[in-house]
N, C-alpha and C positions, 0 to 999 in steps of 0.2 A: 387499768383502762385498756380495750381493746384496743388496736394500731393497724392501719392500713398505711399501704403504698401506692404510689401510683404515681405519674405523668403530668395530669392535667384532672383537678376538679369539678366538674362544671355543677352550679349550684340552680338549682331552676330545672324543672322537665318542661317548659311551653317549647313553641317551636323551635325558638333559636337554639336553648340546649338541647334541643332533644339531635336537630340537624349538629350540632357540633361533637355531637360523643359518637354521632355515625360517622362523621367526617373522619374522626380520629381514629377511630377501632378502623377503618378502612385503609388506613395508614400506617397502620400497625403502632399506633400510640395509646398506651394503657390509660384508661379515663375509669372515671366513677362519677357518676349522674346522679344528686342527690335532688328530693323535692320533698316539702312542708307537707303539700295536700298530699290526702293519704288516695283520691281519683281524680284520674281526667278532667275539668269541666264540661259540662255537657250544651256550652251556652255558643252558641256561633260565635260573639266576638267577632276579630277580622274575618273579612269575607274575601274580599279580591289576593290574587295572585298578579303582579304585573308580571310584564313581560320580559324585562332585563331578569326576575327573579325565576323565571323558567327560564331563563337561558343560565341561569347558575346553578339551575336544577340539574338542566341537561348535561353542563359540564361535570358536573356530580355522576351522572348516570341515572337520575330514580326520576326526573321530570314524568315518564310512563303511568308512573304510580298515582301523580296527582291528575292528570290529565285522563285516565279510565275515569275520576270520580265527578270532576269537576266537569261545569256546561264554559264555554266561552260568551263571553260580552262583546260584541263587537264596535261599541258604540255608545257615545250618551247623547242624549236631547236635553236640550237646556230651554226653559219654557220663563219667559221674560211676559208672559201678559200681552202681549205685541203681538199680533200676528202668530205665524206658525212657528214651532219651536225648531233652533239652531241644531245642527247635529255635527258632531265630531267623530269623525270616521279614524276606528282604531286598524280596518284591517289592509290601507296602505301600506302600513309601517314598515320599513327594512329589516325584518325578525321574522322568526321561523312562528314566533307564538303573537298575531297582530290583534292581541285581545287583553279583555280581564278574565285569567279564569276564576270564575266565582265556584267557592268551596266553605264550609264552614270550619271555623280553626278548629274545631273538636277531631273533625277529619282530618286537617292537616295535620294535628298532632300524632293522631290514631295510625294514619301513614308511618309519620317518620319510628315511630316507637315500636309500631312489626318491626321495618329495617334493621330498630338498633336489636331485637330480640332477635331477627335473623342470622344476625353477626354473632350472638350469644351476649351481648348487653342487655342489663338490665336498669331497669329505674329504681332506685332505692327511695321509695317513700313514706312518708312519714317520719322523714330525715329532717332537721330542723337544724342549719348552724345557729352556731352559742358563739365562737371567738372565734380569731383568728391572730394567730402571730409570726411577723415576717422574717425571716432570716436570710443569710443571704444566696442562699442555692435552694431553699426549697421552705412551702411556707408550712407553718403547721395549723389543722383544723378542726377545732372541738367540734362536735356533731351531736345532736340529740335524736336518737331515732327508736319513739317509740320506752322513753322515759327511759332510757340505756346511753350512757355517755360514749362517744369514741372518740379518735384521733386519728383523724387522716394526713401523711406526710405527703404534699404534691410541689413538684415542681415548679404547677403553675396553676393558678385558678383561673377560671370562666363566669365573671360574676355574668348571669340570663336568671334572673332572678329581680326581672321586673323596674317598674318608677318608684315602689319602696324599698327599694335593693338592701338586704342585710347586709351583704358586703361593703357597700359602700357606708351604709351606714356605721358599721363595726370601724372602718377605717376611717370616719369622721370626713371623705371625699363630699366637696360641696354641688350640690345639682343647682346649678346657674341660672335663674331664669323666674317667670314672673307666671301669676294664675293671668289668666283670662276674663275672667269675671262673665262668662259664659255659661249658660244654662241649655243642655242640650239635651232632648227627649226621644228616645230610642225604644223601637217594639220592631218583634219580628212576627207577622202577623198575615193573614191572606186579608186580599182589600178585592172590596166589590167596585164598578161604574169606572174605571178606569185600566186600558191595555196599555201598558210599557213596551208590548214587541219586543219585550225581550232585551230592551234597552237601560240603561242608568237612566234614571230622569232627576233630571235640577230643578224646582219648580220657585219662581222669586216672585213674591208679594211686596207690598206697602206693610205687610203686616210681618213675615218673616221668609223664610226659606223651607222649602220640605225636599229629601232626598230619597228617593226610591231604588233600590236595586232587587229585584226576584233573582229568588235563590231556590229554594228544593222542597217539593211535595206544593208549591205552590203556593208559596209562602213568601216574604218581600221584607226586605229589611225599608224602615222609614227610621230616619231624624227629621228632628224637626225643630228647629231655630225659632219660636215664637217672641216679636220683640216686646210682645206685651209681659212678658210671663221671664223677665232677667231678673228682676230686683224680689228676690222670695229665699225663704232660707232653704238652702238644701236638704231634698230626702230621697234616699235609695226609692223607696218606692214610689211607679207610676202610675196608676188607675187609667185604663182604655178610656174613663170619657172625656179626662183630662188633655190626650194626644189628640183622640177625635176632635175636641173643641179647638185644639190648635189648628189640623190639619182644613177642619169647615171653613175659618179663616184663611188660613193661604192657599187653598187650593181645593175650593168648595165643590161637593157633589162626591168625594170619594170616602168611602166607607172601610172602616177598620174593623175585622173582627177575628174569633178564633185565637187571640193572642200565648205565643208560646215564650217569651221574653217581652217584659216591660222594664224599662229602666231610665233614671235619667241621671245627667254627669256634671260635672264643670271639666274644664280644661285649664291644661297648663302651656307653657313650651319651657323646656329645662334640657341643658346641656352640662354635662361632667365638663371639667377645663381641659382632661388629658385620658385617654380611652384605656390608658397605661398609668399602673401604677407599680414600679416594681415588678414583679413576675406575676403581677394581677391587671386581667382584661375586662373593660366593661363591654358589654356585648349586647345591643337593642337599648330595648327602655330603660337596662339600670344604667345607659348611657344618653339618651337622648329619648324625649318625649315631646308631644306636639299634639294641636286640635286634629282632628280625625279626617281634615277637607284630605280629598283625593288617595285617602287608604294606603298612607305612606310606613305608619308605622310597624308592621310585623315584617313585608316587606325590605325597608331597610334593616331590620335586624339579621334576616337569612342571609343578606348579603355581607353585611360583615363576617358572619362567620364564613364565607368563601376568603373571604380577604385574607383573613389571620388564619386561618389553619393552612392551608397549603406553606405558607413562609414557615408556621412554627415546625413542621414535619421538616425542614430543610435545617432548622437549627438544634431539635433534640437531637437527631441523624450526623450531626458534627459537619454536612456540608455549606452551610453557612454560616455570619457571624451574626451574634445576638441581638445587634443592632439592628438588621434588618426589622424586627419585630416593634420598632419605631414607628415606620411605615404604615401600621397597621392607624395608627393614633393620625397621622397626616394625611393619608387619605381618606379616611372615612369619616371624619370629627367635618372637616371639609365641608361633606357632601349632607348629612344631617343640618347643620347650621346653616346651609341653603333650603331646605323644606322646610325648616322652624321660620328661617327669613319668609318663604315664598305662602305658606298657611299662615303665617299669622299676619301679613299685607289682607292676604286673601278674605280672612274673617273679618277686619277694620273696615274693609270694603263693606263687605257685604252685610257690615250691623253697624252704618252711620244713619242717626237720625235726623228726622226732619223729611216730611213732605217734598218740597224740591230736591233734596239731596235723594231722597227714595227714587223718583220720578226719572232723574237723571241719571241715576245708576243701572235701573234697566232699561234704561234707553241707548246708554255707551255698553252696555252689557252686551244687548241684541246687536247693536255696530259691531265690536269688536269681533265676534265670535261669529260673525257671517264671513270674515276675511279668511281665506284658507290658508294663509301663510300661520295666522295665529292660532288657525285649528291645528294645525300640524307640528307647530311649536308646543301647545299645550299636550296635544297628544303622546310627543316625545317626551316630554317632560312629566307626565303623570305616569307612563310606566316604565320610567328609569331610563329611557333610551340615550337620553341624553346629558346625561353623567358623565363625566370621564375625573381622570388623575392629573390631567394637567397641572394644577398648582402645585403639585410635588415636586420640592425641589432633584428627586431624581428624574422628572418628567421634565423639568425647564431647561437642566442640565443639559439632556441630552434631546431638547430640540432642534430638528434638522432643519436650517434657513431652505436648504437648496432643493426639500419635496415641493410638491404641489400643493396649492393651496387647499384643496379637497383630500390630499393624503392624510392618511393617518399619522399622527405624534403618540411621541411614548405617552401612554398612560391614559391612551383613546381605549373604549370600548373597540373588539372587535365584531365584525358582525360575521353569524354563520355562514357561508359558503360553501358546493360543492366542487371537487374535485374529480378528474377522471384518473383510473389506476390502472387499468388495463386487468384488471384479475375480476373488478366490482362496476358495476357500470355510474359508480360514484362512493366519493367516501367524504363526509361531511368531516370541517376545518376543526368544531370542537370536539370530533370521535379522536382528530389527532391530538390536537392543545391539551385534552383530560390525561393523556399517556403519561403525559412528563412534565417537570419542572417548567423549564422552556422546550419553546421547539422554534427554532432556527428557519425563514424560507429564504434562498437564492432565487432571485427571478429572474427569468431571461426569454425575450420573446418566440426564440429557435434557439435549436443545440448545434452547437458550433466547437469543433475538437478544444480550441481554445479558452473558449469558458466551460467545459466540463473538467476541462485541466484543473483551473483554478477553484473550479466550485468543488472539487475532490480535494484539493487542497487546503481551501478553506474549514470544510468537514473534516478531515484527520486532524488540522492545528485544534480545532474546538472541542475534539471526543479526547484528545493527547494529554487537554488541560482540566476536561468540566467531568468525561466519562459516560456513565450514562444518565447526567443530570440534564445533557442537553442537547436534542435529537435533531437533525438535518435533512433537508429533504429540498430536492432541486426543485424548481417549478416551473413549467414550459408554454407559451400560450398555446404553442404549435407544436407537435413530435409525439413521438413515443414514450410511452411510459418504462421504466424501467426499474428493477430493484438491486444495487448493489451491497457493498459490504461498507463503501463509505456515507450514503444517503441511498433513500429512493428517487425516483425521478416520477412527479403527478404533473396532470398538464390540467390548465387553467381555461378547461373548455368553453365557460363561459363566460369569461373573460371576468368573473365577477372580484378575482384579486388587485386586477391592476384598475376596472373603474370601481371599485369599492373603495379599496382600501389606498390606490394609490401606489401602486406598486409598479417599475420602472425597469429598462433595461440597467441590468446589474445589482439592482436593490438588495439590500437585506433587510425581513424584518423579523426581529424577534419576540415572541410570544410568552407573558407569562400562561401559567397553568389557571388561570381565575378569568381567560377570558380577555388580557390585558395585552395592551402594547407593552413591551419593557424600552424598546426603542427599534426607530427604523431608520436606516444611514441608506447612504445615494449609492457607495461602491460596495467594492468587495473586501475592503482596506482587514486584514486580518488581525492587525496589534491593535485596531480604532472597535473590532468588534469585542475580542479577548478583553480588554481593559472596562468596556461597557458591561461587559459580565460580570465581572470582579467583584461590583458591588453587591450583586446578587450570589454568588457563589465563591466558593477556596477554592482559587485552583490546585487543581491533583487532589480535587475531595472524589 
């Protein structure tokens, strides 16, 4: 039987593996990408991009790529039968990207897989795992590719190979969690007597829900929630006059035709217990799956893979310990199990029966959603903004009593900012975060001989201990920019470090590479910084 070697397996080509074998050949980590289908799908599936996931794009470096293809969404209108319809304005938002970019997964895939072919990766398809068996430094992987048996020897597997995950399956891992008993009808199709501007629209009836987003050549993705039409047996296929008859009901006068995708589904929510199993990661839906309100789930999939690859490149590389790679299961199992909580509240809601209880649902609906606190709440919370790591025990740990209430804590989302350099007439926060591991900032509102003393000091204790896993850079709200051998010196022109993020005379904060707080402390305390490192890094690695 043939034998391969390699790093990291990732089984699945959709987006998540496809973004995770880029991740890793980028990082100089040997991967092989296997997939069942022998092509692409040609069907949109996920459509939206949120915003925290182009900002993990950006830290990536390829956000460019999807943003030539994709239109931005600035907003939904939510239409309750009441009056005029509510609107949620996305392009407030504190983020460089204050939209949905809508893109078809076909595209998002077809992006990431130039990337990996750029790199010189390839997709191995019509690759089918058969087994798999765990040992204890490296697991082994019967393959079927193409009625040819092989064996891949990897370090570590990537199970992205979906809600019927083989992987898990082969390893008998139970997916947690209950159907829905939901019937949901989907076409992507151009529709007459009705303008969306461009917008999401929510449309809520007595009779069910219809959701609209236009996407490309003029075309509209619609669901449609019909409550008459839940108790029927399931079938893949959906006939146009079937959705029309639904859509006359909930929101009569608009017209479907031209359809290039009909389909209809049930839903689940199902969560793995542990995202980690041994030197096997579940990663997206063969980790976590949910009803489709608010286009969470491919989304959370890209992001996990930001999560766990930058760690696992610091632990193949011998500069950290294997434990970190724990983290990956504690933060993100987390954050999933809150969009399973927050969509499946969300569909109870919005498919209780009964006349009064209908009545009164878009009547608190249309309330709620005129209040701008709760537009801006939902806003952040539909594309990601409002995530963090908090509940990680290394984020609790190293919670600072003595910042400000509005400061950042470890394992806050950071947000982009610019910097002045004196060489650029600005240099954006995640062009530096993507460089490295951590990146370390000293803030101080003026430079003063005595805190460049110590902030020089500071920078040689931490390169003497970490190398160059972890980069230093003074930051000034006022002065000159400067570039030494121990940090550079960038100034905070627009003050956006200290009221963003909370940053203080003398602060330190430091940066994982994913975009994350690792932690931020009030002084300059040197052995209180080194020690907070430690968990992350060997020192003298």
């Amino acid at each position: 039987m043939k034998s391969q070697n390699t790093d990291v397996l990732i089984v699945g080509a959709g987006p998540t593996g496809l973004l995770a074998a880029l991740e890793l050949m980028k990082r100089g980590i040997s991967c092989i990408i296997i997939e069942k289908k022998e092509e692409r799908s040609q069907f949109s599936k996920a459509l939206g991009l949120h915003a925290r996931t182009l900002e993990t794009l950006e830290l990536m470096g390829i956000a460019h790529h999807f943003l030539e293809k994709g239109y931005p969404v600035t907003g939904s209108r939510l239409h309750f039968g009441i009056g005029k319809p509510n609107q949620v304005d996305f392009s407030q938002l504190d983020t460089l990207f204050p939209y949905v970019l809508v893109l078809p997964q076909y595209e998002t895939e077809e992006i990431l897989e130039s990337c990996v072919e750029e790199l010189g990766g390839k997709v191995e398809r019509g690759s089918e795992l058969i087994d798999l068996t765990i040992h204890s430094n490296e697991t082994l992987a019967i393959i079927n590719q193409h009625g040819q048996e092989k064996q891949i020897n990897a370090k570590y597997i990537f199970a992205c190979d979906g809600a019927h995950s083989k992987v898990r399956e082969t390893l008998a891992i139970p997916f947690i969690g209950n159907k829905e008993n939901m019937v949901f009808f989907l076409a992507d199709v151009k529709i007459k007597n009705f303008n969306s501007q461009g917008y999401m629209n929510v449309m809520m009836s007595n009779r069910g829900m219809l959701f609209l987003l236009p996407f490309k050549n003029e075309y509209t993705r619609v669901i449609a929630i019909d409550f008459e039409k839940q108790n029927r047996a399931h079938v893949s296929e959906l006939p146009l006059h079937e959705i029309q008859d639904s859509v006359n009901h909930i929101a009569p006068g608009i017209t479907l035709e031209e359809p290039i995708w009909l389909s209809q589904f049930g839903t689940s929510h199902r969560l793995v217990p542990n995202y980690r199993h041994k030197n096997i990661f579940f990663i997206g839906d063969s980790a976590h799956i949910h009803n489709p309100a608010g286009g969470q789930g491919m989304n959370l999939g890209l992001q996990d893979v930001m999560n766990l690859t930058w760690k696992l490149e610091l632990v193949i590389k011998g500069y950290s310990k294997d434990s970190i790679l724990d983290t990956y299961h504690e933060e993100r199992h987390f954050i999933a199990s809150q969009v399973i909580s927050a969509t499946s509240k969300m569909m109870n809601l919005v498919t209780k029966r009964g006349f009064v209880i209908k009545r009164a649902r878009r009547l608190l609906g249309k309330s709620a959603t005129s209040v701008e606190s709760v537009k801006r709440f939902a806003a952040n919370r539909l594309t990601g903004l409002k995530f963090n790591y908090r509940h990680s025990k290394q984020a609790i740990n190293h919670y600072e009593k003595a910042l400000q209430k509005q400061a950042l804590q470890a394992g806050d989302r950071v947000p982009n900012v610019y910097l002045f350099t004196g060489q650029e007439s600005q240099v954006s926060l995640y062009s530096i975060v993507s460089k490295c591991s951590f990146t370390c900032f000293i803030y101080a509102t003026h430079s003063e001989d005595e805190k460049v003393v110590q902030a020089k000091k500071l920078s040689k204790y931490i390169k003497s201990h970490f190398y160059e896993q972890v980069q230093t850079y003074f930051i000034l709200k006022n002065g000159a920019p400067a570039v030494e051998d121990a940090f550079s010196v960038l100034i905070d022109v627009r003050n956006e470090l200290q009221r963003k993020c909370g940053l203080m005379e003398d602060s330190i904060i430091v940066l994982r590479q994913d975009g994350v707080v690792a932690f931020h402390q009030v002084n300059m305390d040197l052995e209180q910084c080194v020690e907070k490192l430690k968990f992350w890094i060997h020192p003298g690695s």
